[in-house]
N, C-alpha and C positions, 0 to 999 in steps of 0.2 A: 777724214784723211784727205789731204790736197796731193790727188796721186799724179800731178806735176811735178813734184817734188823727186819723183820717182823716174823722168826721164831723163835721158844724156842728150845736154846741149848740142846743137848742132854748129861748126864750126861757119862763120862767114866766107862767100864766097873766094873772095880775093885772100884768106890766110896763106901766111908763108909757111909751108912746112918744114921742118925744125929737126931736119934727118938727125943732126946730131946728138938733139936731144931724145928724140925717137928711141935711138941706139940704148942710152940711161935708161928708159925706160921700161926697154926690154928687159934689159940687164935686170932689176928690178922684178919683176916676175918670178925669177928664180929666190928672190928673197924673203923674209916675212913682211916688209913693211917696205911702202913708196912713199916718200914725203913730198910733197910740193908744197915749197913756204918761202911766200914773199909777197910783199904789202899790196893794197891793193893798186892795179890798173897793169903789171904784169903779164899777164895774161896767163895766168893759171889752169883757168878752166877750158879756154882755146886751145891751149895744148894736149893738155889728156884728152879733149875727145878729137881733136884730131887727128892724133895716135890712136883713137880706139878706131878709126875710117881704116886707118892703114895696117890695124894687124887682126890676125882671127881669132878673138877667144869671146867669148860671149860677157857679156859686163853687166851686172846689176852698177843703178843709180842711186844714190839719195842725197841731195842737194837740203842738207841743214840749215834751221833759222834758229833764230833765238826762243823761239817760242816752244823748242823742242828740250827743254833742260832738264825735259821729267824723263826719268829711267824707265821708264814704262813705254812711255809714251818714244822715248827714243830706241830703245829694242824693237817695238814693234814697227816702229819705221825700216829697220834694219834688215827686218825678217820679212816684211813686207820686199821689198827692193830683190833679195834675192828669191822670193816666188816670183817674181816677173820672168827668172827664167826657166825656176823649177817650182811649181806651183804647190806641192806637201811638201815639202823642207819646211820644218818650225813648227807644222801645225798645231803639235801638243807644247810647247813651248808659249805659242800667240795665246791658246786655250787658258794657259793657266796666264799668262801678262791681262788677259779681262777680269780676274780678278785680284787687282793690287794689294800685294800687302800678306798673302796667305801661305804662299811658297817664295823658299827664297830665293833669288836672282840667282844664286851659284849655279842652282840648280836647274833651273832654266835654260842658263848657258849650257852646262853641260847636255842638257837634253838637244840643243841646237847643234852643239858640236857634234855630238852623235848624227845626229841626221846629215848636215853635210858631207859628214865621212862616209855616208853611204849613195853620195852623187857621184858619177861614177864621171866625169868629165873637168876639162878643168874650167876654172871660173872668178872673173874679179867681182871684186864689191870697192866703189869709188863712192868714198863719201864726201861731200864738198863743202866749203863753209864751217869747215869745223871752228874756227875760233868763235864763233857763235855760242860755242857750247861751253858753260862755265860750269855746270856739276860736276863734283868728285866723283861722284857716285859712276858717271857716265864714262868718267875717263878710265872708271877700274875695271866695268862692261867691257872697254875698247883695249884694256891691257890685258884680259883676260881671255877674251875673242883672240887676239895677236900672238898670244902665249901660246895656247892650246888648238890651234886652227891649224886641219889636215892640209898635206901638199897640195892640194887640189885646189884651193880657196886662197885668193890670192889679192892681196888687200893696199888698195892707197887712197891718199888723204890728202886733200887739198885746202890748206889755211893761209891765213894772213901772220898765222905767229906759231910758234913751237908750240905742240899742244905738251902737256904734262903725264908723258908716257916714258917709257926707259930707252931714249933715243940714245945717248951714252952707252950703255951696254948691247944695243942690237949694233952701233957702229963699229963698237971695239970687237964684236964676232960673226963682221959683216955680214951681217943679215941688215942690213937699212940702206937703201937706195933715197939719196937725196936730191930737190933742183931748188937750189936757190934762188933768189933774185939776180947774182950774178953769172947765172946760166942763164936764164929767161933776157940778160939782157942782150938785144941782137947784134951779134958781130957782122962784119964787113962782108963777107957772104951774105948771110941774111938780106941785109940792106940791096944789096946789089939784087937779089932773086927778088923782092919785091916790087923795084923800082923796073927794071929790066921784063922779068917774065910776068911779074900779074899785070903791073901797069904799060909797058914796052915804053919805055923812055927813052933806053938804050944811053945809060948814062956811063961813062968813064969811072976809074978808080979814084982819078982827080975832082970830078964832079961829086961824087961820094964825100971826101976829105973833106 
């Protein structure tokens, strides 16, 4: 296991912080699902863990690749990520993911959900890279975790395209916080705070224009 994979990016010195998106983001926390989608060069992942500098909740990582398409192999990344902050959560869930194929996933889930529900704080799991991820199988783990996961656990997803989850029905019962590409792209503020306060140019509204 590449437990790189497992930590949250650190934001560049000079980023602009993105209060307003900030704000969505929070909002979001009270929801079952945070999407952040939009193509690459964005700045996706600068954002959420910039937001995670500026608020308190403790955050499991897992930065997905392509090489993660097995269901196995993708839960235990998953349960892996949130032991970084509660170390037994999953343990009998991971136990039986060693061996493939014997019990079945429901069941597994279910074993995992139970055990989160007995953390007794709140807590995110930020998964990155998800359009990497092309199995069905992984996506009915990730609808199933989303469906049945206690208030306490608190989940977003960072890809380059819609992943194939019930984003239409968490929308219409607003439970889905979303940031598209035309939130990510910087308004006139933004611009101004970067040029001015990280770089001190001290530029005009007209120099902006």
């Amino acid at each position: 296991m590449l437990l790189t994979k497992l930590h949250i990016p650190q934001p560049k010195e000079n980023v602009v912080h993105r209060s307003g998106l900030f704000e969505k983001l929070n909002e979001g926390l009270n929801r079952k699902l945070i999407l952040v989608s939009a193509t690459a060069g964005y700045g996706k992942t600068t954002l959420v863990s910039d937001w995670l500098n500026q608020i308190n909740i403790p955050t499991a990582w897992y930065s997905a690749d392509d090489r993660d398409n097995d269901p196995y192999e993708f839960l235990t990344f998953i349960i892996s990520a949130i032991q970084t902050l509660h170390k037994n959560t999953g343990n009998k869930s991971l136990d039986l993911l060693k061996s493939p194929g014997t019990t079945e996933l429901e069941y597994i889930l279910e074993l995992l959900i139970n055990d989160i529900l007995t953390v007794k704080s709140d807590f995110l799991l930020v998964v990155d890279d998800l359009h990497l991820i092309s199995s069905k199988e992984i996506y009915k783990i990730l609808s199933f975790i989303i469906e049945h996961k206690p208030r306490n656990f608190r989940m977003a997803i960072l890809t380059r395209s819609d992943p194939p989850l019930s984003l239409a029905r968490m929308r219409s019962q607003n439970e889905l916080s979303e940031i598209r590409s035309s939130d990510l792209s910087f308004a006139e503020h933004d611009i101004s705070d970067f040029f001015n306060r990280k770089l001190k140019l001290g530029l005009t509204k007209n120099d902006i224009h």
